[in-house]
C-alpha positions in Angstrom: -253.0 -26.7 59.0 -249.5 -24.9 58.2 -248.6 -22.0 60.0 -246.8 -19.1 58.4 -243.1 -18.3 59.9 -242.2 -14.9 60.6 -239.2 -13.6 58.8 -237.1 -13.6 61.5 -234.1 -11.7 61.8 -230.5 -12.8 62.2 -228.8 -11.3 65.2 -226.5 -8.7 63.7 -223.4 -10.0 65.5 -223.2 -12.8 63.2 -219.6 -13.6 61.8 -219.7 -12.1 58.1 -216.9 -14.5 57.0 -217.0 -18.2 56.2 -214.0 -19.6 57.0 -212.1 -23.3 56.2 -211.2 -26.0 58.4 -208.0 -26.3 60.0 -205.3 -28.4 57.7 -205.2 -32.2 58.4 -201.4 -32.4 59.9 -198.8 -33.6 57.0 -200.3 -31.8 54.2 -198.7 -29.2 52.5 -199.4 -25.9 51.6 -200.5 -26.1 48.6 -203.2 -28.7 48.8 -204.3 -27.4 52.1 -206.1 -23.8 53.5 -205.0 -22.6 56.5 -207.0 -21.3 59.6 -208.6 -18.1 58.8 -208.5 -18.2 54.9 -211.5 -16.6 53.8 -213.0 -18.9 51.2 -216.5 -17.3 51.2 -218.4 -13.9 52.4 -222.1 -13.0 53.9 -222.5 -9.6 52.4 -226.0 -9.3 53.0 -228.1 -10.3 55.1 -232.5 -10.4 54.1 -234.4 -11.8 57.1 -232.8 -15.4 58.2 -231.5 -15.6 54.8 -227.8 -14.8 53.8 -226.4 -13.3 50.3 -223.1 -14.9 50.0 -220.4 -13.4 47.6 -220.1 -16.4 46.0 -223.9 -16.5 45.2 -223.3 -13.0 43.5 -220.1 -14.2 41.5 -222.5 -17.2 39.6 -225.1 -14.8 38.9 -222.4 -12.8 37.5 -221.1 -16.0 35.4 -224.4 -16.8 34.4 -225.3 -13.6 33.0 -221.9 -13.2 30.9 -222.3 -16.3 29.6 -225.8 -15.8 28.4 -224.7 -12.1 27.1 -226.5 -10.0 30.2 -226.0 -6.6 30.2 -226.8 -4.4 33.4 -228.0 -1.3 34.3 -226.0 0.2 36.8 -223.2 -0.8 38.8 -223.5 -4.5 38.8 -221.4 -4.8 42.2 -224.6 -3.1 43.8 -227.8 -4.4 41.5 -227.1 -8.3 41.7 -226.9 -8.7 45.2 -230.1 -6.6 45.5 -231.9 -8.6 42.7 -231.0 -11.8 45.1 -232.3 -9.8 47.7 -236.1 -9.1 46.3 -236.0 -12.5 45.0 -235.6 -14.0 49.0 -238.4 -12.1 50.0 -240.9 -12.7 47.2 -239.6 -16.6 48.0 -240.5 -16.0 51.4 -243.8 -14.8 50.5 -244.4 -17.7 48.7 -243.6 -19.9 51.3 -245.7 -17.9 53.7 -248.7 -18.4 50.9 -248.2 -21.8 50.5 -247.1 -21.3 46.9 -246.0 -24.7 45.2 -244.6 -26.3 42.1 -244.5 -29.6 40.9 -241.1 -31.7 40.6 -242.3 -32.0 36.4 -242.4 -28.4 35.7 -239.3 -27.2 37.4 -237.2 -30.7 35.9 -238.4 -29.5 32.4 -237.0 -26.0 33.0 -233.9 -27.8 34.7 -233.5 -29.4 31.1 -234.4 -26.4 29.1 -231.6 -24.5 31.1 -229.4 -26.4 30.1 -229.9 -26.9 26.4 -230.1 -23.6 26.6 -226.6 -23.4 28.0 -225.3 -26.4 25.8 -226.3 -24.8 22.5 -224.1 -21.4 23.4 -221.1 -23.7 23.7 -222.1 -25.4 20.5 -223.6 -28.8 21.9 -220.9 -29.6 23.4 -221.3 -31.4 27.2 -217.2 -31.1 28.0 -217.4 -27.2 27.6 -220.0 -26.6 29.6 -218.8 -28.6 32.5 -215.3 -26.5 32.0 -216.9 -23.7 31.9 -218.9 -24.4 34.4 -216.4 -26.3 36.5 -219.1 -29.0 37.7 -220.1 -32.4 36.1 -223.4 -31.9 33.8 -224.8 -33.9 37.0 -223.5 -31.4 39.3 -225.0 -28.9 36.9 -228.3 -30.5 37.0 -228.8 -31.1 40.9 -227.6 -27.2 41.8 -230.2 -26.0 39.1 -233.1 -28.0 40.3 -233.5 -25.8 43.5 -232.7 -22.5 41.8 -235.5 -23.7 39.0 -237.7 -24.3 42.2 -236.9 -21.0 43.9 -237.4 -19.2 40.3 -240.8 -20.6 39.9 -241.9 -19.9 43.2 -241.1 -16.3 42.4 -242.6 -16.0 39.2 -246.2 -18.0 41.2 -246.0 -15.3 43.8 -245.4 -12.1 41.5 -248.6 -13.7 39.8 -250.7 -14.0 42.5 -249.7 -10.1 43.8 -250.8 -8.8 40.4 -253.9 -11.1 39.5 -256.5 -8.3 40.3 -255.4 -5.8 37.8 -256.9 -5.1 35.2 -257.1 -1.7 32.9 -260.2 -0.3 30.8 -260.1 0.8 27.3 -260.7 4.5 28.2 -257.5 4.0 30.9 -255.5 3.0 27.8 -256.7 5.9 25.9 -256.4 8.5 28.5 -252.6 6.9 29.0 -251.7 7.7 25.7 -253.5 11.0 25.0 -250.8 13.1 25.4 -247.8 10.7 25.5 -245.3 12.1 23.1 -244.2 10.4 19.8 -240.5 9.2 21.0 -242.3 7.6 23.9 -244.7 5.6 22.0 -243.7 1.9 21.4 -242.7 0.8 18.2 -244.4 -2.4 16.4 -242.2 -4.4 14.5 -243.3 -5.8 11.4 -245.9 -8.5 11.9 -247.4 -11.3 9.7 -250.5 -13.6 9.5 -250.1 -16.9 8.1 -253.0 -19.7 7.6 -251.5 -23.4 6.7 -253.4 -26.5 5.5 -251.4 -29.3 6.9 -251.3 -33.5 6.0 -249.2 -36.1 8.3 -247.8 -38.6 5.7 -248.6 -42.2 6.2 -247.2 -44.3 8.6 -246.8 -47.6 7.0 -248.6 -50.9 8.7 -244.5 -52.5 9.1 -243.4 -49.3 10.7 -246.5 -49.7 13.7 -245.7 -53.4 14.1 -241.8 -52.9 14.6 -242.7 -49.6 17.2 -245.3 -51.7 19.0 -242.7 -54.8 18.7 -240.2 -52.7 20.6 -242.9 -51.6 23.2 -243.8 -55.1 23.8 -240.2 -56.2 24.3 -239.8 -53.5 27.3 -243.0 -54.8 28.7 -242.1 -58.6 28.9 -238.0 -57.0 30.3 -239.7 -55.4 32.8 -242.3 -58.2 34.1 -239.2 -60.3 34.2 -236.9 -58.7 35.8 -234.6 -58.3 33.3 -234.4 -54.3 33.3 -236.5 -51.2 35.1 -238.9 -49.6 33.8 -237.0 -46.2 34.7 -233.6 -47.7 32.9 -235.2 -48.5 30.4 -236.8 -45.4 30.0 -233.7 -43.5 30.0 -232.5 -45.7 27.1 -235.0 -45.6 24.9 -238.0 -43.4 25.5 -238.2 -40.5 23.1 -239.3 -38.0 25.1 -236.8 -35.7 25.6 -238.5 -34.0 28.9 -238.9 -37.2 30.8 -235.9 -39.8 29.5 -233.2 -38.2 31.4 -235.4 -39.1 35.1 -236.7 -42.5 34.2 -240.0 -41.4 32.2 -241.3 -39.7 35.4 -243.9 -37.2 34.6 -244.3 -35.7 38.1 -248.1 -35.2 40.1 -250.2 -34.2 37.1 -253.4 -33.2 36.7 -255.6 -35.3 33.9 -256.4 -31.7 31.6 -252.7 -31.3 31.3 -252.5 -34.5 29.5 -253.3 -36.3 25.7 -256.8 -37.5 26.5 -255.7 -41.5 25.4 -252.9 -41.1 27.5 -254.7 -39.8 30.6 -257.5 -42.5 30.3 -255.1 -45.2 30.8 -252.9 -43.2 33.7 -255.8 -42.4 35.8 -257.4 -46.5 35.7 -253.9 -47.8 36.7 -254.1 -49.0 40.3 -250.9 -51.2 40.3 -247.4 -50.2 40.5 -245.7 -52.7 39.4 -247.5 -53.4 36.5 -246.7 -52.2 33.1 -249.6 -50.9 31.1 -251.1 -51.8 27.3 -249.6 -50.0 24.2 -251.5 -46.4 24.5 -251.5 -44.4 21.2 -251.4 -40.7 21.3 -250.6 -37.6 19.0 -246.8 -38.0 20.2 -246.4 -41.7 19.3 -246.9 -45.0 21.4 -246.4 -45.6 24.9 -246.1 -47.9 27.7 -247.1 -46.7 31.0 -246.4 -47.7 35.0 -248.1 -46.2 37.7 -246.1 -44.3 40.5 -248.9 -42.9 42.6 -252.2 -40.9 42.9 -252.6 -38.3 45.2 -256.0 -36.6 45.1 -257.2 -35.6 41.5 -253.4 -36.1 40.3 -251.2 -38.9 39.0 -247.8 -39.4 39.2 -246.1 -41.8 36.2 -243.2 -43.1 34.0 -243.9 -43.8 30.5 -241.4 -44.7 27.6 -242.4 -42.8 24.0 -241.8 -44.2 20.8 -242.3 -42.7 17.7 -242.8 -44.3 14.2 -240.4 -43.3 11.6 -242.3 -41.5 8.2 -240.8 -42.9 5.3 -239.2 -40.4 2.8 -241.5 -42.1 0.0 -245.2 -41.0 2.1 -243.6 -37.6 2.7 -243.2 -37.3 -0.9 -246.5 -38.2 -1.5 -248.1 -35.6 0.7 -245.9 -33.2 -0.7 -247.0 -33.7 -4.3 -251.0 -34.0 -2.4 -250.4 -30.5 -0.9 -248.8 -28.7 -4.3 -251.8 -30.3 -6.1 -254.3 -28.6 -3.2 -252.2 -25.3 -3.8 -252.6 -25.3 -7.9 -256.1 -26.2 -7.6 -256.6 -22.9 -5.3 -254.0 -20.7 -7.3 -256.6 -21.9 -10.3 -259.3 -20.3 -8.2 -261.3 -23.8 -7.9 -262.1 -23.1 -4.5 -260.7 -21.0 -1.7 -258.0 -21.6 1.0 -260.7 -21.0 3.4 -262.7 -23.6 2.1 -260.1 -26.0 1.7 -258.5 -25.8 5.0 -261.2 -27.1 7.0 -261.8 -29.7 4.7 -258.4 -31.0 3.9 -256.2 -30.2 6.9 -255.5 -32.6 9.8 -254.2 -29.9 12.0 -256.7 -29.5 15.2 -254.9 -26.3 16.2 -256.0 -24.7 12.8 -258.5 -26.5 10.7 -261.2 -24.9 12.3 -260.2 -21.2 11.9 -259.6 -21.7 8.1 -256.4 -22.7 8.6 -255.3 -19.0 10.7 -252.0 -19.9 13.2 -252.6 -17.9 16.4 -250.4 -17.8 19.7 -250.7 -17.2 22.7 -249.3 -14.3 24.5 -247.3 -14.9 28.2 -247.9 -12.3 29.7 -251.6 -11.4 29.3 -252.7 -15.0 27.9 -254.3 -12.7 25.1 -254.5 -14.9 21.7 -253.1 -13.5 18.8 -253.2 -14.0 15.0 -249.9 -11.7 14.5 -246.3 -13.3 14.6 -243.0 -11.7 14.2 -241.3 -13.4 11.8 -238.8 -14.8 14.6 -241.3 -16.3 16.5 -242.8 -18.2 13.4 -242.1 -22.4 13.3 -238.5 -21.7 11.1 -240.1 -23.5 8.0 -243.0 -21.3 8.1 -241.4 -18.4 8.4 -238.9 -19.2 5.3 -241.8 -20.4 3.1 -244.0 -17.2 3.9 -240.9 -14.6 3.8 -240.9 -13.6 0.1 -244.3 -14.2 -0.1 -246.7 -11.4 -1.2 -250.1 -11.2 0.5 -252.4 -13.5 -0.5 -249.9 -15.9 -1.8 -249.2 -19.5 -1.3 -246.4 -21.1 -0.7 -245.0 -24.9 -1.9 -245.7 -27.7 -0.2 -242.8 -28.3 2.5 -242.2 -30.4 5.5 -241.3 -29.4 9.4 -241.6 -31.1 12.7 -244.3 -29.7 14.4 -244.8 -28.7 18.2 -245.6 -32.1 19.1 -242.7 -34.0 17.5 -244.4 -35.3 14.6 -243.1 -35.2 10.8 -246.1 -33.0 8.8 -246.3 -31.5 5.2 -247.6 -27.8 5.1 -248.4 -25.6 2.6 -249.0 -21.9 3.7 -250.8 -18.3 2.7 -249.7 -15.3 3.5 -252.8 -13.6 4.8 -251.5 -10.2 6.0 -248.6 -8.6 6.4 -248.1 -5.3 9.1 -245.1 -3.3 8.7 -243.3 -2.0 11.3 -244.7 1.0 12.5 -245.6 3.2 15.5 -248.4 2.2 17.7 -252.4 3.5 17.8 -255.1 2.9 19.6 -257.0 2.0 16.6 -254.6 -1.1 15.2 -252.6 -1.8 18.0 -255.2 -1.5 21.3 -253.8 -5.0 22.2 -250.3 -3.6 22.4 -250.9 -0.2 23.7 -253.4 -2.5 26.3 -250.5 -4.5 27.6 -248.3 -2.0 28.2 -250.6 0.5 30.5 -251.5 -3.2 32.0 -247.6 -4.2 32.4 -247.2 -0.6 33.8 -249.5 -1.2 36.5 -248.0 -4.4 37.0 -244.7 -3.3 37.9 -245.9 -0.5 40.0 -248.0 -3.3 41.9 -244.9 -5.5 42.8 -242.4 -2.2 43.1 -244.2 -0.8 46.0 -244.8 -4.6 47.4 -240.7 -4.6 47.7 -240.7 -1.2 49.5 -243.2 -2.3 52.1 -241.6 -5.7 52.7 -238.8 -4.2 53.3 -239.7 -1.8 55.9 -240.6 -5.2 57.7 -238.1 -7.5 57.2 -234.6 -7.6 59.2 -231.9 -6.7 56.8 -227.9 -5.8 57.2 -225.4 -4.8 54.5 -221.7 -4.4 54.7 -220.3 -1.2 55.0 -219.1 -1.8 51.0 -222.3 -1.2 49.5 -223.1 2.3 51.6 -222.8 3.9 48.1 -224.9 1.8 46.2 -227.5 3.7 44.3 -230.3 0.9 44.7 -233.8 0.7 43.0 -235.5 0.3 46.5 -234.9 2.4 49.2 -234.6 1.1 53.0 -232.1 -1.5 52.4 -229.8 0.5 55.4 -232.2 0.3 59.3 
């Protein structure tokens, strides 16, 4: 059994400077700091955790590079952003809140591709910008990942009773005024019938070839698995730690994949070829715990050749004249002639689903379409279909599509009647925040906290900071 720790206060008579180490004799001044240099500040203080200036300067960093703009005096709102995000950390803690090493290395790596594409792919400005080694980069952003998802678990769990009614949503907007009410922008419906070209019977026997090779490496002790994963494996998420997928659970996984994960009982055996809709892999075994598996796998995928794209191209324009010449129906044809799971089955009609609410929905802004759909279905008129065209889809695969515009929703200002879902979400979102701003307020009545004197004239979003 784990027992909850009280936030505990820190005694308020705790130094509020950080300071170096005394010079090494011989060195000079300027390699060396001398006694009593500041080089780092506590300037808050949140339970037995401290806010150090330094901790509020990379925020700051962070959010110029990535274009943040805040409301208010940013001096006084980023340190009291760290400060909420301590205690719903603690909280989560207290709760017994946890994530698993594979989601928060995945938003490690999506961090920073996100980072590396603002400085145009290029590794050596980000480490100058960043004034760290992409490794350095990587290790400091695994625990703030952590941390962040911890948050996000807890804020979750606080608001995971709410719900709102349809006649809550209606009485909310009764007699909300025009400027207030939000504004949809323009919305579309696409469906798409979708072919994967051919893969050709030499193109499986040299990807299995290569598969086979790291196998007999590996039994031999010629390489590790995990180096060799980094080398080869074409899974961007997992190459960069040595194909480690982290404790997963088998629903989370490509049902081939999971059948051989879950029967491997030795470590230090490498399994069969295992074929799934990503490609080929070879798996090893790192551990089970419980109804979860822990392993490294290396992904290859099989190159499409440009003459089997071409001929599902010309397949897919033939399946779009035939419907333009009104021998059957898109409808009918998608179900039939697509191999897309995600769509076949709901004549061809992409949907999404939304973050926040998990709602599904059929209606896409254009920006948030694959980009080949959205350019094929952009000067389309409703009802039309587009040529056939090819894309990489979410799973990493080279496809063929050809795609209808089924509806198209201009811009316009919400109503009950068209846009419930919308107006929903808000009044739920609403209810949401008010949930988690009046958690903050009575957490901190309860918790310990101590600012310097400097932020006395802050105008904060939660009151009580100051005992």
């Amino acid at each position: 059994m784990v027992m909850a720790v009280p936030l505990i206060g820190v005694a308020a008579s705790s130094p509020s400077c950080l300071f170096s180490h005394s010079s090494s004799a011989g060195s000079s001044d300027s390699d060396s700091v001398s006694i009593g240099t500041v080089i780092d500040e506590v300037i808050w203080v949140v339970g037995d955790e401290a806010i150090l200036k330094s901790d509020v300067e990379v925020m700051r960093m962070q959010a110029a590079m990535e274009g943040v703009k805040w409301s208010g005096d940013p001096d006084c709102t980023i340190p009291e952003q760290i400060a909420v995000q301590k205690l719903f950390k603690h909280q989560a803690i207290i709760d017994s809140i946890e994530v698993t090493d594979a989601d928060v290395a995945q938003e490690v790596e999506q961090q920073i591709n996100y980072w590396l594409e603002m400085v145009d792919g290029s590794r050596e400005r980000l480490e100058e910008y960043k004034h760290q080694s992409l490794s350095q980069i990587r290790s400091d952003l695994r625990e703030e990942m952590k941390d962040r998802q911890m948050v996000q678990q807890m804020k979750r769990k606080l608001v995971e009773d709410i719900s709102v009614t349809p006649a809550e949503v209606r009485r909310y907007f009764k007699d909300m005024s025009q400027d207030s009410i939000p504004f949809v922008p323009t919305e579309v419906e696409v469906q798409i019938i979708q072919q994967t070209p051919l893969i050709t019977p030499e193109e499986l026997n040299r990807v299995k070839d290569e598969l086979r090779d790291y196998t007999d490496r590996v039994n031999k002790g010629d390489a590790s698995f995990q180096t060799l994963a980094r080398l080869y494996s074409e899974d961007p998420g997992t190459a960069r730690r040595g194909g480690e997928l982290g404790l997963t659970g088998r629903g989370t996984l490509d049902p081939a994949f999971a059948a051989v994960a879950f029967n491997l009982t030795d470590p230090k055996k490498v399994s069969k070829i295992v074929e799934s809709e990503f490609g080929f892999h070879i798996i090893q075994l790192i551990e089970k715990r419980g109804d979860k598996v822990n392993v490294r796998h290396i992904l290859r995928k099989p190159v499409v050749s440009d003459e089997e794209i071409d001929k599902a191209i010309a397949r897919l324009d033939s399946i779009a004249d035939d419907i333009r010449a009104g021998k059957f129906t898109f409808e009918d044809a998608a179900p039939m002639l697509s191999d897309d799971k995600d769509t076949r089955y709901s004549k061809g009609l992409m949907s999404t689903s939304m973050a926040q609410t998990g709602y599904t929905s059929s209606k896409f802004r254009m920006q948030d379409l694959p980009p080949e759909v959205a350019k094929a279905v952009d000067t389309l008129q409703v009802g039309e279909i587009s040529r056939a065209f090819q894309m990489i889809n979410q799973r990493g695969k080279t496809v063929c599509v050809i795609a209808k515009l089924k509806n198209r929703i201009d811009g316009h200002k919400a109503t009950v009647t068209e846009d419930f879902q919308v107006l929903k979400d808000v009044v739920l979102q609403k209810r949401q925040n008010e949930r988690i701003h009046q958690w903050v307020v009575d957490k901190i009545k309860n918790v310990y906290t101590h600012l310097n004197d400097d932020y006395k004239d802050c105008n904060f979003e939660y009151e009580g900071w100051f005992k």
